[in-house]
C-alpha positions in Angstrom: 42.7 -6.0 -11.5 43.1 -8.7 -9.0 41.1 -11.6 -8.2 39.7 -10.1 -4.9 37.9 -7.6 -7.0 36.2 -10.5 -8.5 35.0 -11.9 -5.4 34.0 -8.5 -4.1 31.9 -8.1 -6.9 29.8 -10.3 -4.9 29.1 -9.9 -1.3 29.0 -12.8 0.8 25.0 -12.5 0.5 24.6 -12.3 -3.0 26.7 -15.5 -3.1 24.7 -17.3 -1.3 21.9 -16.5 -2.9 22.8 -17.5 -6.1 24.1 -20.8 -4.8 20.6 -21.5 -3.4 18.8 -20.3 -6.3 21.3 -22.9 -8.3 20.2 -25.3 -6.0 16.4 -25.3 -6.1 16.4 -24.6 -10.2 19.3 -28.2 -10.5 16.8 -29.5 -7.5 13.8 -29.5 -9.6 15.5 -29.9 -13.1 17.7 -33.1 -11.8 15.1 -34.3 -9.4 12.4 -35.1 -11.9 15.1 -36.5 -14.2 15.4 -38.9 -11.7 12.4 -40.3 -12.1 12.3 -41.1 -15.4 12.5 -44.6 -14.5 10.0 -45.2 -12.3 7.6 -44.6 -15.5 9.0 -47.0 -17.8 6.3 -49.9 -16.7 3.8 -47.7 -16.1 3.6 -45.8 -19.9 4.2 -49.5 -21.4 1.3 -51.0 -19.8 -0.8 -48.0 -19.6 -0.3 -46.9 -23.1 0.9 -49.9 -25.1 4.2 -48.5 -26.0 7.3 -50.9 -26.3 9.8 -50.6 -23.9 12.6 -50.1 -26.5 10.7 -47.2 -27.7 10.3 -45.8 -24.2 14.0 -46.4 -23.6 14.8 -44.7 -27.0 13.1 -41.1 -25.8 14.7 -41.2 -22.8 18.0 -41.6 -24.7 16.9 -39.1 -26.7 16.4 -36.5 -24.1 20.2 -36.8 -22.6 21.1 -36.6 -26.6 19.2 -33.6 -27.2 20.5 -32.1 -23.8 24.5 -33.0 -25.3 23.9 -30.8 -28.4 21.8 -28.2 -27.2 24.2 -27.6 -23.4 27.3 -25.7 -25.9 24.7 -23.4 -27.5 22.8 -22.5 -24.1 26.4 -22.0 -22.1 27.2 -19.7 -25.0 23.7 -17.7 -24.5 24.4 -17.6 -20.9 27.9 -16.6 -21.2 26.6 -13.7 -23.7 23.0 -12.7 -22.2 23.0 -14.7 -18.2 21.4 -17.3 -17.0 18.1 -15.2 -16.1 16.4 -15.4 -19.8 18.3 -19.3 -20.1 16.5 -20.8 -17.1 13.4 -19.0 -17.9 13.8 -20.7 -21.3 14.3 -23.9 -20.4 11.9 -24.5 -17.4 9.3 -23.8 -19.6 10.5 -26.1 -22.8 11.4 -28.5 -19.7 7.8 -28.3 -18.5 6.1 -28.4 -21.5 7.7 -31.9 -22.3 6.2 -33.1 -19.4 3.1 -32.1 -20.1 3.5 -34.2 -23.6 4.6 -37.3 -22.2 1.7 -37.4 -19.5 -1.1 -36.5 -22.5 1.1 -39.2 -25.2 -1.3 -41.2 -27.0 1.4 -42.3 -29.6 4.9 -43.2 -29.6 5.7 -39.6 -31.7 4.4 -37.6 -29.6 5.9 -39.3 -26.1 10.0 -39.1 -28.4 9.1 -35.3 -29.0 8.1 -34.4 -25.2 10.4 -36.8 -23.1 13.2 -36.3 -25.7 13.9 -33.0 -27.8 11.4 -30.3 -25.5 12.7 -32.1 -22.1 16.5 -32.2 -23.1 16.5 -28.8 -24.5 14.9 -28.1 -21.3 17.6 -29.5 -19.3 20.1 -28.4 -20.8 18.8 -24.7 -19.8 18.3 -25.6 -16.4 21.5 -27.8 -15.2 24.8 -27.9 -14.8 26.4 -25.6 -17.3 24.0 -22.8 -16.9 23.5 -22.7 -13.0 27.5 -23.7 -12.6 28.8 -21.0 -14.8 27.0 -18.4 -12.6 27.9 -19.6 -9.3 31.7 -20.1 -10.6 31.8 -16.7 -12.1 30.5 -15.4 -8.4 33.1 -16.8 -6.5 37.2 -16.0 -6.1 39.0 -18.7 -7.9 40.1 -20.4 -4.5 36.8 -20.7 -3.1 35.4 -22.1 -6.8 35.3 -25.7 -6.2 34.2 -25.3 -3.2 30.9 -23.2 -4.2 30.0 -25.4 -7.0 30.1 -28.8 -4.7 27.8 -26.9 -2.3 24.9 -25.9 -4.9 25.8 -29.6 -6.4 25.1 -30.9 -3.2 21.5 -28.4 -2.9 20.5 -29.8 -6.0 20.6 -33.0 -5.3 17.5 -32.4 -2.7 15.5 -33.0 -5.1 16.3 -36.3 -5.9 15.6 -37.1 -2.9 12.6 -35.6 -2.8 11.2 -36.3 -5.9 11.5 -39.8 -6.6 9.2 -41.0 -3.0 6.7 -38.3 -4.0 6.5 -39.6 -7.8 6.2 -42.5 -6.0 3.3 -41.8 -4.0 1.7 -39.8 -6.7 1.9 -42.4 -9.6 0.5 -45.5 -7.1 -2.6 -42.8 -5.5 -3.5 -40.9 -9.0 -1.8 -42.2 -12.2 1.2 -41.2 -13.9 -0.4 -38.5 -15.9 -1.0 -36.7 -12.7 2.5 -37.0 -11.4 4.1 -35.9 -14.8 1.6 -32.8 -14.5 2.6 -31.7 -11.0 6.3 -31.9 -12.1 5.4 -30.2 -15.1 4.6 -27.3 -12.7 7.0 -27.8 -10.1 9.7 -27.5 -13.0 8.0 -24.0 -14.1 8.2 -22.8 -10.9 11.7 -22.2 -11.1 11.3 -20.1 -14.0 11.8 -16.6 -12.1 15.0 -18.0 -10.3 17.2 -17.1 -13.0 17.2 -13.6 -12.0 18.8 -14.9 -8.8 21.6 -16.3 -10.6 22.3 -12.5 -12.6 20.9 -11.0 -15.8 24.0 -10.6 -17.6 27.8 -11.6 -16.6 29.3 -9.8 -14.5 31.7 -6.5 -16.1 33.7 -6.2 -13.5 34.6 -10.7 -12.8 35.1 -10.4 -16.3 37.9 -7.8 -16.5 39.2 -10.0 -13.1 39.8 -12.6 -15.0 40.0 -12.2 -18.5 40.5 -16.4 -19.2 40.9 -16.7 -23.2 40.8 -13.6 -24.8 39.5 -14.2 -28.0 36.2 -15.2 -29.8 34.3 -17.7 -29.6 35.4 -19.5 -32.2 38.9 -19.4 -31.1 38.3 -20.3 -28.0 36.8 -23.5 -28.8 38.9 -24.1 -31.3 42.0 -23.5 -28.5 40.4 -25.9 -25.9 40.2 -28.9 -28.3 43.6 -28.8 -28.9 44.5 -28.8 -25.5 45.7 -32.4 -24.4 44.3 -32.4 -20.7 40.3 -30.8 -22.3 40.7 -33.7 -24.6 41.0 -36.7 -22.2 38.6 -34.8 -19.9 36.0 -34.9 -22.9 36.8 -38.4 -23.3 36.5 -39.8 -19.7 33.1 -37.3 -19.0 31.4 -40.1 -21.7 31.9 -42.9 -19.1 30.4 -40.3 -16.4 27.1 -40.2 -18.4 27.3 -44.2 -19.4 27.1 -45.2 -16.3 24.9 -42.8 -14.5 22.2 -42.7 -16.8 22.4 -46.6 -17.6 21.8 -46.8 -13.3 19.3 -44.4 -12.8 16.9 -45.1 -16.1 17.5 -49.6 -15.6 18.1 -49.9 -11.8 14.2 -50.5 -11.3 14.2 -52.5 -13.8 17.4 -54.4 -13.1 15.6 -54.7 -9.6 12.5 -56.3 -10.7 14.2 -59.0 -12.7 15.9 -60.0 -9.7 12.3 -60.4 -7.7 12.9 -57.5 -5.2 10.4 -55.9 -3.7 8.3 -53.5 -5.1 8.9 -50.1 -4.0 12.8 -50.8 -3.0 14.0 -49.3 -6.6 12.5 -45.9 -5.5 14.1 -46.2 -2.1 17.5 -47.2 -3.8 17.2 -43.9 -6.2 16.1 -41.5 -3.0 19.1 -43.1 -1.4 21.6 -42.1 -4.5 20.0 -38.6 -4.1 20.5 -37.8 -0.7 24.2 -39.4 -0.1 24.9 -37.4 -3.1 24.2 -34.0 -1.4 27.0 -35.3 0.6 29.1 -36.6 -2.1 29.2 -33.5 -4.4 29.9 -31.0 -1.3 33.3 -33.6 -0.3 34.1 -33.6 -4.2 33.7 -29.9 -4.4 36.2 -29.5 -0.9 38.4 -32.1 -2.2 38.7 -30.2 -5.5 39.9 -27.0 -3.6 42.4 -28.7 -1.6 44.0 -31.6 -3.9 44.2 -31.7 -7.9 40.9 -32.1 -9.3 42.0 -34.2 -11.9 43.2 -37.0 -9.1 40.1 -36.1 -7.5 38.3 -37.4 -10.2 40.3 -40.4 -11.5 39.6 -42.1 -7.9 36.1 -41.0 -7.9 35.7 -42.9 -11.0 38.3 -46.3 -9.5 35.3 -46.0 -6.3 32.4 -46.1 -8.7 33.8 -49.4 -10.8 34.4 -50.9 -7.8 30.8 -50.2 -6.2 29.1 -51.4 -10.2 31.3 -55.0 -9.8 31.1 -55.5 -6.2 27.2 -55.0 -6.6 26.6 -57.2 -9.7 28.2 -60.2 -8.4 27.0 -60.0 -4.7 23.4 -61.6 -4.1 20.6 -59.5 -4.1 18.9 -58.4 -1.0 17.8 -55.1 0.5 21.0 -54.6 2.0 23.3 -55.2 -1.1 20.7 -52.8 -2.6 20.7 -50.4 0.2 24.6 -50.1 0.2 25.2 -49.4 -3.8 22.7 -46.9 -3.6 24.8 -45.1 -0.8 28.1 -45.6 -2.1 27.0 -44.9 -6.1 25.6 -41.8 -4.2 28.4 -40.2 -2.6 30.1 -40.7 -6.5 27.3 -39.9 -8.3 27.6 -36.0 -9.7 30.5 -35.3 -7.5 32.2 -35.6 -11.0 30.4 -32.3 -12.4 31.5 -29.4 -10.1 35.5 -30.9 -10.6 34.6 -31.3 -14.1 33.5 -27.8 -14.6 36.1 -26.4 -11.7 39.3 -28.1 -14.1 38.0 -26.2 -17.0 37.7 -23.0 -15.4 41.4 -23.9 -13.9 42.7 -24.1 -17.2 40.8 -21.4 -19.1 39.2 -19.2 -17.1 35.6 -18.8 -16.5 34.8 -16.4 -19.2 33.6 -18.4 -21.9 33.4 -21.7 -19.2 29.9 -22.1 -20.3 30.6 -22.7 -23.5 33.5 -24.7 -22.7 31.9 -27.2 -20.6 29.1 -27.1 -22.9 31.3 -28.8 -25.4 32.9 -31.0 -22.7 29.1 -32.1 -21.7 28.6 -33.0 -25.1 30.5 -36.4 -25.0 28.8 -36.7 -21.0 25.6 -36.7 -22.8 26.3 -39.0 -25.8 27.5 -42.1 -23.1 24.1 -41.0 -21.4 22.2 -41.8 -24.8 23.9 -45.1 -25.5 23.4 -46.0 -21.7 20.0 -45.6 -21.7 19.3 -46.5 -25.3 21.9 -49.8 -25.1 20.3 -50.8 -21.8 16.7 -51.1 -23.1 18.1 -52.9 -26.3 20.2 -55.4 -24.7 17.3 -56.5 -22.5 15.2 -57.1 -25.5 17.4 -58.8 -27.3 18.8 -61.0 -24.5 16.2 -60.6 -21.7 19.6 -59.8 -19.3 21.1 -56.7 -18.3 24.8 -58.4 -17.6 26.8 -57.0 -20.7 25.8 -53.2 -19.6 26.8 -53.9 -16.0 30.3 -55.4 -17.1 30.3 -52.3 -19.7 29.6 -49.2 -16.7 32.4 -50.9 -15.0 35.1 -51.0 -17.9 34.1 -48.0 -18.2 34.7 -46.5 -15.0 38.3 -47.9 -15.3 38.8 -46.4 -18.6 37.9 -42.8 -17.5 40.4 -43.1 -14.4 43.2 -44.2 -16.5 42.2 -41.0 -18.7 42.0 -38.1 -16.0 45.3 -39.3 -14.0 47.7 -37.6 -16.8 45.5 -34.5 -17.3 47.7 -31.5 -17.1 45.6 -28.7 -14.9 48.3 -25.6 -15.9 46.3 -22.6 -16.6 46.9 -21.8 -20.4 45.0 -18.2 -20.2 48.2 -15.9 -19.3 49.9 -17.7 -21.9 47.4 -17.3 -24.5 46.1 -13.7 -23.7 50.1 -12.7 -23.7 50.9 -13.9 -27.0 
């Protein structure tokens, strides 16, 4: 069967529904992530808990969200993303809930970290990508990914000036409340995004025909999977180090109030543009390029910014440039490993891939909080996220992108 049956398995509607329904479910998942740390101060002066501790759950939650992504792409590669989302909007929500009613440090570690990351990890990337990648021809892939990239990242800029608002009018256990239900919301969009794979974009393109376990076990042996893997942990350093420690970063340096939430709304709405130029640069030029200069652009943004002076506009322009590289790495990400091994198990296989994303997202966050404790500076991370940023460039450059299903399903 060709690949043209694939695509006509959805009509140029249905497409576009599902990329909107991605959109708003990443919108509100993402968006409230986002926030995370605009509450840092707040729950340590409110409720006497240490800022280590608060750092830790954070940590936690992109941790939890590492280990649990490989197990929900294989549920929505077996069952769809309709009962997956559903899932994990309300595990998402119900963490919320926790960390606004936390009146000790267990209980704020078991909402903002395991029930929000297994949340997440229901409600992001490799759940809402793997539908809209399966619903698209294999041309038009990267393409259709950037765009619902680019919709979700509406709500960070949405979210973080309305947290804003909400946590200076009412408090921050109202504004972790109305996210709480804002994030279960988007419960019923799953059934947007398809109850089960498709049959017949299955049979279209086959990708690894084998179990599971094969699979997997055929990815990490692949060369090119393995560097990817590798350079996605510097992806989730950096990002997470920038969006949990920017406020802070910003109030050691005696900026105004208010200009860390305008730097993190800025991130969010020149990455709308970012992710849909990554996602049209990915279906025009090797992704694995695409993504090696991606990474070059952010370690020169991280250096350039740390040694300027602060003021608004050194502020105003990292936040712009960090935003038109800021996911654009995920929809090339997950369109190499559907290049390489098809799309039907690419929830699982990006899953595993996320893994080490989320395990430089934990030691960003967790690292961050620690070093400023111990040293009262944030310096060493700043010279870490842009070694790091180096590192993964030098990794993707050599990444072969040859597709290894034919060969595979053949023998």
């Amino acid at each position: 069967m060709s690949t043209s049956a694939s695509a006509s398995a959805f009509p140029g509607r249905k497409i576009y529904l599902i990329v909107a329904a991605g959109a708003v479910v990443m919108s509100m998942a993402l968006g409230s992530r986002q926030t995370f740390g605009l509450f840092i101060s707040p729950l340590s002066y409110d409720y006497g808990l240490p800022v280590t501790l608060i750092a830790f759950a954070i940590a936690l939650h992109n941790l939890v969200w590492g280990f649990a992504q490989p197990l929900a792409g294989a549920a929505t590669d077996r069952w769809g993303p309709a009962p997956v989302v559903a899932f994990g909007a309300a595990a998402y929500a119900a963490g919320l809930a926790m960390t606004a009613l936390a009146s000790s440090g267990w209980l704020l570690v078991l909402g903002m970290g395991v029930f929000i990351g297994v949340g997440i990890s229901c409600t992001s990337f490799g759940v809402v990508l793997t539908a809209v990648g399966r619903s698209v021809a294999p041309e038009r892939r990267s393409m259709a990914m950037g765009l619902a990239s680019a919709g979700g990242s509406l709500g960070q800029v949405l979210m973080v000036p309305l947290v804003q608002g909400m946590r200076s009018a009412s408090g921050i256990t109202v504004a972790l409340m109305v996210l709480a239900l804002l994030v279960l919301a988007t419960a019923p969009l799953g059934l947007a995004l398809g109850r089960r794979p498709s049959a017949l974009a299955a049979a279209a393109d086959p990708g690894l025909n084998f179990s599971l376990r094969e699979v997997v076990s055929q990815a990490c042996r692949h060369r090119g999977y393995r560097l990817l893997t590798v350079g996605f942990f510097a992806c989730g350093f950096q990002l997470a180090f920038i969006a949990t420690h920017l406020p802070g970063y910003l109030e050691l340096c005696h900026m105004p109030m208010g200009l860390a939430a305008t730097a993190l709304a800025l991130i969010g709405l020149f990455n709308m543009a970012g992710s849909w130029a990554c996602g049209w640069l990915g279906g025009r030029f090797r992704q694995q390029r695409v993504l090696g200069w991606l990474y070059l652009l952010r370690s020169a943004a991280i250096g350039l910014f740390f040694l300027a002076p602060k003021s608004k506009l050194s502020v105003t322009l990292f936040a712009a440039v960090m935003g038109l590289a800021w996911l654009g790495t995920v929809p090339l990400t997950t369109g190499l490993v559907a290049r390489i091994f098809g799309t039907r198990h690419m929830g699982t296989l990006f899953g595993v891939c996320f893994l080490s994303h989320q395990l430089g997202s934990f030691l960003g966050v967790w690292l961050g909080g620690l070093v400023l404790d111990l040293t009262g500076s944030y310096s060493l991370l700043w010279g870490a996220t842009f070694a790091a940023g180096v590192l993964a460039a030098l990794l993707h450059f050599p990444i072969d992108d040859r597709s290894v299903a034919a060969p595979v399903a053949t023998a």
